[in-house]
C-alpha positions as CSV (number, residue, x, y, z in Angstrom):
1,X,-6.9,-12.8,-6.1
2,X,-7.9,-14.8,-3.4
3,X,-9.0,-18.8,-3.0
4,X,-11.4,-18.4,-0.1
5,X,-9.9,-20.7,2.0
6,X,-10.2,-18.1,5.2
7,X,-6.2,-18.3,7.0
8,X,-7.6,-17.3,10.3
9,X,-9.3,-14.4,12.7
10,X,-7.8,-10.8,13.4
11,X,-9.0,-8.8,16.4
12,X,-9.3,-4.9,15.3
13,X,-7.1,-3.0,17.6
14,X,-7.2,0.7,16.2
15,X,-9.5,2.8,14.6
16,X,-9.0,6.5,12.9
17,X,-12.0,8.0,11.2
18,X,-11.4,11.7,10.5
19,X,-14.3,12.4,8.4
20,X,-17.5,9.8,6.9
21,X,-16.2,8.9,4.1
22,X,-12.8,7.8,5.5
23,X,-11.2,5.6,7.8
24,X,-7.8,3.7,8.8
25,X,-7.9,0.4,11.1
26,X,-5.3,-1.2,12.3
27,X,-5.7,-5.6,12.6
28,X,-3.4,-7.7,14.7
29,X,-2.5,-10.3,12.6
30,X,-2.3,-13.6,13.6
31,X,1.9,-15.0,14.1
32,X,1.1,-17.3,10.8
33,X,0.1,-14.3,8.9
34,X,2.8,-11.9,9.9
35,X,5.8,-13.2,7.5
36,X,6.7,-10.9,4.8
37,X,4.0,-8.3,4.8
38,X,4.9,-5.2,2.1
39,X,3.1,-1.8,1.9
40,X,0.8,-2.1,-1.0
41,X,0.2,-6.1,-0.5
42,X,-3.8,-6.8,-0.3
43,X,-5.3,-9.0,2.7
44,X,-8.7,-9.9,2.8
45,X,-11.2,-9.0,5.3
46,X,-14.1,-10.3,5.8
47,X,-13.6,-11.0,1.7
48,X,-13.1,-7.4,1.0
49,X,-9.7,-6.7,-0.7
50,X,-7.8,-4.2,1.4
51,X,-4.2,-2.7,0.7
52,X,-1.4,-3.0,3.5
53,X,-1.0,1.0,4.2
54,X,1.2,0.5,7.1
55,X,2.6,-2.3,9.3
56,X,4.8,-2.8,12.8
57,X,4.9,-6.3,13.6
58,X,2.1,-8.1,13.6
59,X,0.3,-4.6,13.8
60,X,-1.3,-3.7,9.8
61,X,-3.1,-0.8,9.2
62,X,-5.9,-0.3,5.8
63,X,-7.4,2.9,4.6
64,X,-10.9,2.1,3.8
65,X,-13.2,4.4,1.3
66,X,-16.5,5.7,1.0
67,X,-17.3,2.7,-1.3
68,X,-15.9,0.4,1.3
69,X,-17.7,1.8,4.2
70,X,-20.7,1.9,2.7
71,X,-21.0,-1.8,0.6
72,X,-19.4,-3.7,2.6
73,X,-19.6,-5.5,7.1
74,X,-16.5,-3.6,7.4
75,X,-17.8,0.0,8.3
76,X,-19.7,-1.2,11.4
77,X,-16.9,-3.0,12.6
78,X,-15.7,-1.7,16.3
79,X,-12.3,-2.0,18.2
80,X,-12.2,-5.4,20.0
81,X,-14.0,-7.0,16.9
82,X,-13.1,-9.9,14.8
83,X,-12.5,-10.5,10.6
84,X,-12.0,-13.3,8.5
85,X,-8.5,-12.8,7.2
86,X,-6.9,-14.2,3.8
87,X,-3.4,-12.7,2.2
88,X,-3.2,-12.9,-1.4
89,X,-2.9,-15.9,-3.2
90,X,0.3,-16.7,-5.0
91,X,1.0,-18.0,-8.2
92,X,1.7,-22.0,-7.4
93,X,-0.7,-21.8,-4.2
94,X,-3.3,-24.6,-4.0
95,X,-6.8,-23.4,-4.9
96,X,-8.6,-25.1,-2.3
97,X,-12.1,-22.8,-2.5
98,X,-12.7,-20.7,-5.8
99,X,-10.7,-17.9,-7.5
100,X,-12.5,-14.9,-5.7
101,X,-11.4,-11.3,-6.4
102,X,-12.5,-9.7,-3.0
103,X,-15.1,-6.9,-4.5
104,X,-18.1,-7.1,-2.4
105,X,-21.4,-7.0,-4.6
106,X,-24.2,-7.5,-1.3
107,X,-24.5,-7.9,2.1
108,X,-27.1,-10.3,3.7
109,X,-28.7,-11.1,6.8
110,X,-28.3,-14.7,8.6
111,X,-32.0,-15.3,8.9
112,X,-32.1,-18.6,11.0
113,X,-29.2,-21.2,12.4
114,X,-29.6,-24.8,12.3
115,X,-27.4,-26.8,14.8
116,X,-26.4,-30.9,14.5
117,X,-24.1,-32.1,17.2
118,X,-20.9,-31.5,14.3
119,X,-22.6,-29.1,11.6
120,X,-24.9,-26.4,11.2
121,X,-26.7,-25.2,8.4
122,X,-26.9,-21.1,7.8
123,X,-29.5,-19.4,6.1
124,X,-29.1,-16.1,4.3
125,X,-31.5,-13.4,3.5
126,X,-31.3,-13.5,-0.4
127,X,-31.0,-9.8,-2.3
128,X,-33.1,-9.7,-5.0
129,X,-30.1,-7.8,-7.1
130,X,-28.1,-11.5,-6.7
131,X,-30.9,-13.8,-7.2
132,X,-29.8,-14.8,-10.7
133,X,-26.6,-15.9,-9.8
134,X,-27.3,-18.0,-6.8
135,X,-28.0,-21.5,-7.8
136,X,-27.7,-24.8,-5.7
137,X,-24.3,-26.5,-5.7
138,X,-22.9,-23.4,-6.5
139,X,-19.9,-21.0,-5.2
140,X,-20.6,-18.2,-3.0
141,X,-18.3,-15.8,-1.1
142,X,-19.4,-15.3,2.3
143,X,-17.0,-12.7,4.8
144,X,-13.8,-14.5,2.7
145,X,-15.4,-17.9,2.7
146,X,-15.7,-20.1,-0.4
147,X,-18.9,-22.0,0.3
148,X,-20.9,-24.2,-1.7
149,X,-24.5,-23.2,-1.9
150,X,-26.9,-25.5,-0.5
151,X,-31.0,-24.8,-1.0
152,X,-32.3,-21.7,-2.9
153,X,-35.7,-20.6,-2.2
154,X,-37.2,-17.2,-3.1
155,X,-36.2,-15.3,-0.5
156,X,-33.7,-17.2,1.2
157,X,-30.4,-19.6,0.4
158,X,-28.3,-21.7,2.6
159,X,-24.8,-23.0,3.2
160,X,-23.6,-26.4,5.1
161,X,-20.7,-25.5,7.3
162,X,-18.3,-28.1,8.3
163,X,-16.3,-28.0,12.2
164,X,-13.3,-26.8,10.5
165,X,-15.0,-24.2,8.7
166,X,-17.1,-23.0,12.2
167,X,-13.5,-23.0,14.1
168,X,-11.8,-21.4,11.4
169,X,-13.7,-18.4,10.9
170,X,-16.0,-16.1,12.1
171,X,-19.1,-18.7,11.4
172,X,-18.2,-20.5,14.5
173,X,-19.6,-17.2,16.4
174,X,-22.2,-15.7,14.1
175,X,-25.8,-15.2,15.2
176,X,-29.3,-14.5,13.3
177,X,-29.1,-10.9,12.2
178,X,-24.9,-10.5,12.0
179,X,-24.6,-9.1,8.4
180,X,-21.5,-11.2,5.7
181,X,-20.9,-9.8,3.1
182,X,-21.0,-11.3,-0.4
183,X,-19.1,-12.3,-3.5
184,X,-20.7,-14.0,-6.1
185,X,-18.7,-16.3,-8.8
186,X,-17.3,-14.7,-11.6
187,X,-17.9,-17.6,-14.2
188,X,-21.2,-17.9,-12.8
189,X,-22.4,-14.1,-13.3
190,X,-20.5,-15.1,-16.7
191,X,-22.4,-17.2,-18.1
192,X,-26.0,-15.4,-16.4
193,X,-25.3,-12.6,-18.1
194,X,-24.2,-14.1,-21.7
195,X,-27.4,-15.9,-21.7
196,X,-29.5,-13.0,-20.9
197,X,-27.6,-11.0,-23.3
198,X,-28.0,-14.1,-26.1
199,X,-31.9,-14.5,-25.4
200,X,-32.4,-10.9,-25.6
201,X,-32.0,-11.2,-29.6
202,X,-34.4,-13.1,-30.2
């Protein structure tokens, strides 16, 4: 499990991918990171849960599926780019975002970037296979992020990203077009689908 609270950035730095449906990359961790990594561990990237196959220093290698390559930011990544990074939460860790399990239901589009002289405001492309669980004032994963949603329209949501959040993570340096990928909240999609499933008997 993970809280969304994103710990910081890690530049991809090797890249094997022997056939289509496989690949192993290697992050550089940041030095805070770096403490007490185990084979098997999961880190985050980019919100997607990814198991610790291999490690030399700061150096941490993931096997990434099919599944992976195909639902997910994380198969278009190149060497020299950048992920949102989060080890696993830890029993007694404060739960500064939401509980999120890092399985990547969608990926989005930012559509358009508003800019203040502190904030910004981001707006997503919104899948029609999410729309149900995407309400205003509501959690939403975005690349690791716990946000809080800000409008819903039709075809479109937004978040309000603070200065911390924009130097903390990859939103400091995302354009329109760059495509996050997205966790929705599990007691939300909860209690969506036990209504449906409740009005449906009548």
């Amino acid at each position: 499990m993970f809280t969304g609270i994103v710990q910081g950035m890690a530049q991809l730095v090797a890249l094997e991918q022997p056939s289509a449906d496989f690949r192993r990359h290697t992050i550089e961790l940041p030095e805070n990171m770096a403490q007490s990594l185990q084979i098997g561990a999961s880190v985050a990237h980019n919100g997607c849960c990814l198991t610790i196959t291999e490690f030399d220093g700061r150096r941490v290698s993931f096997d990434l599926m099919a599944e992976t390559l195909a639902k997910t930011n994380l198969g278009s990544l190149k060497i020299g780019d950048w992920v949102n990074v989060e080890r696993a939460a830890r029993f007694g860790d404060e739960i500064g975002g939401h509980l999120m399990s890092g399985h990547i239901i969608a990926t989005t589009e930012i559509t358009r970037i508003e800019r203040s002289d502190l904030n910004q405001t981001v707006w997503f492309r919104l899948p029609e296979n999410i729309q149900l669980f995407v309400l205003e004032k509501g959690f939403i994963g975005l690349d690791g992020c716990s946000l809080t949603i800000g409008t819903v329209r039709a075809d479109e949501f937004c978040v309000h990203l603070i200065p911390e959040t924009l130097r903390q993570t990859l939103f400091g340096r995302r354009q329109v077009g760059n495509v996050i990928n997205i966790e929705i909240d599990a007691h939300t999609q909860a209690v969506v689908e036990t209504v449906q499933r409740v009005l449906k008997r009548f």
